[in-house]
C-alpha positions, 0 to 999 in steps of 0.5 A: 058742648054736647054732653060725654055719652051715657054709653059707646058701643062698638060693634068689632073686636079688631085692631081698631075697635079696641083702640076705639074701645082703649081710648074711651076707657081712659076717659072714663066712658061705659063702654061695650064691645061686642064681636060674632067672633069669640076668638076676636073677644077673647082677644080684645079682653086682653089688648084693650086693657093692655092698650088702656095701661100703655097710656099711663105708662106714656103719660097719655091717662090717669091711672085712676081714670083708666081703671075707672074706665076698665070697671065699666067696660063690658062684653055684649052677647048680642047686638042688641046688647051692644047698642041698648041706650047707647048715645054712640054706636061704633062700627069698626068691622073689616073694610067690607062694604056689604057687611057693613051694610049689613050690619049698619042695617041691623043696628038701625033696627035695635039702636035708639031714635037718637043714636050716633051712628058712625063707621070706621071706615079707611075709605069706602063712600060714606053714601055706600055705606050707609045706603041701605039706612032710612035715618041716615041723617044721624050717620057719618064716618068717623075714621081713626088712624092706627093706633086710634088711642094715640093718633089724635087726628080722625078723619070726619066724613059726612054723606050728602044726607048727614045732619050738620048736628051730627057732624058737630056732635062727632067731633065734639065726641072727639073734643072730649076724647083728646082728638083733633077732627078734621071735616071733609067737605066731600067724600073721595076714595080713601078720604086724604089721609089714605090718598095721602099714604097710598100715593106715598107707599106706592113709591115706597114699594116701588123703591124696595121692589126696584131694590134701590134701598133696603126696607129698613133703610127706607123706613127710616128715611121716611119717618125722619125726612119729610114725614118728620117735617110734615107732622110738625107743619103740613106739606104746604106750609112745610114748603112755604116756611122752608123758602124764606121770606119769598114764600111758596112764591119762591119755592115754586119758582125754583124747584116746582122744575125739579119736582115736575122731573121727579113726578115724571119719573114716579111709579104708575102703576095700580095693582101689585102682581102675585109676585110683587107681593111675594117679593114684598113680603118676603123683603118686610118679613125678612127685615123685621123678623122676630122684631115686630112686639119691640118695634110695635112698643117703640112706635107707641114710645116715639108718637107719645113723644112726638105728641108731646113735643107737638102740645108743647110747642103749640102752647109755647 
């Protein structure tokens, strides 16, 4: 097993470079965070220990390890900072391709011979990203889902110039940090999970925009219909278990026409128009007005609950 690392840095105080940051602390990892924006740092000084404590309180850490962890954690002035003897190097900057290259670039310059380097990305090519690397050997994407402190599953996405040492040393990172790694065999647009959530949130959109069902309401079927059924065995075996003893056999015999109807019927387009987006935002904003820090505490209850049931029953 590779050994905890002497020291992570992430390089982007955002959403996710917290929740990266929130998760390693509860480990018990030195970590260092570093930001050009000090507003974004400022920020970060009170979410990620917010983020760190919530997991106590969901039963996800130890309270004395978390504290340990806040102990270690530090704000980089400079990159260079950020990255000194650092085994683990974090990019979680905007989903901008030049300015992770740009960034990617000037880590190389500073970070160690033997470095981890990995992006945060939610989609763009791992081969793009880091295009402009001569050590790419040692890179690959390691893409978190939101909120990365409690979603276990990450995405691990190596390019063609990726060591196989390094793809099994991020994943034992991941090991250690509580997290399930699932490796892509190649990169495509959006890996699977966005491909997987843009084809869904497509017909979502399509449906509230066609005013066929409020936002709420479809919100609400959606956490409790087959996302529900998926998070506990996968589309596949969701349909294959749900068909009896003749399998997917059966099920594609009898409904694979239905389905066929149905993904005739589903929505084709590839850009939301301005006022599309206008109606869509005004039909979110307007449902979850003055709702968003409850419903945002609520989501972090129900997942904690959700993995719990999930531990529970795969020990069972």
């Amino acid at each position: 097993m590779t050994q905890i690392p002497r020291k992570v840095a992430i390089i982007g105080a955002g959403d996710i470079g917290c929740g990266w940051a929130a998760l390693c602390v509860t480990a018990g990892w030195p970590v260092t965070i570093f930001d050009t924006n000090a507003r974004a740092i400022d920020r970060a000084s009170e979410q990620i220990p917010r983020r760190a404590r919530a997991l106590v309180a969901l039963d996800r850490a130890g309270a004395g390890q978390v504290e340990r962890g806040l102990q270690e954690l530090r704000h980089a002035r400079s990159l260079l900072q950020a990255v000194n003897e650092a085994d683990w190097i974090i990019e979680a900057i905007s989903e901008d391709l030049f300015a992770k290259q740009r960034l990617l670039s000037s880590i190389q310059d500073v970070a160690g011979p033997d470095a981890l380097v990995t992006s945060s990305s939610s989609g763009l090519s791992p081969h793009d990203i880091f295009g402009r690397m001569t050590s790419a050997h040692r890179t690959l994407v390691v893409h978190p889902l939101n909120p990365p402190e409690l979603i276990p599953l990450v995405e691990v996405v190596p390019s063609p110039r990726t060591d196989d040492s390094a793809i099994a040393r991020a994943s034992d990172y991941l090991r250690q940090l509580g997290r399930m790694p699932i490796v892509l065999k190649k990169a495509v647009p959006g890996y699977v999970v966005g491909r997987i959530a843009a084809a869904v949130w497509r017909e979502c959109i399509d449906l509230v925009l066609q005013d066929v069902i409020s936002v709420e309401d479809l919100d609400r079927a959606v956490s409790l219909g087959p996302a529900l059924g998926w998070a506990a065995a996968g589309p596949h075996l969701t349909y294959h278990l749900g068909s009896g003893d003749g399998g997917v056999n059966h099920f594609l015999q009898h409904l694979l026409g239905s389905f066929e109807g149905w993904w005739g019927e589903l929505a084709k387009w590839q850009k939301l128009e301005p006022e599309q987006q206008r109606d869509l935002i005004q039909s979110i904003e307007k449902a979850y007005s003055g709702k968003v820090d409850m419903l945002r505490a609520a989501r972090d209850r129900r997942l904690s609950a959700i993995l719990k049931a999930l531990e529970q029953a795969r020990g069972s």
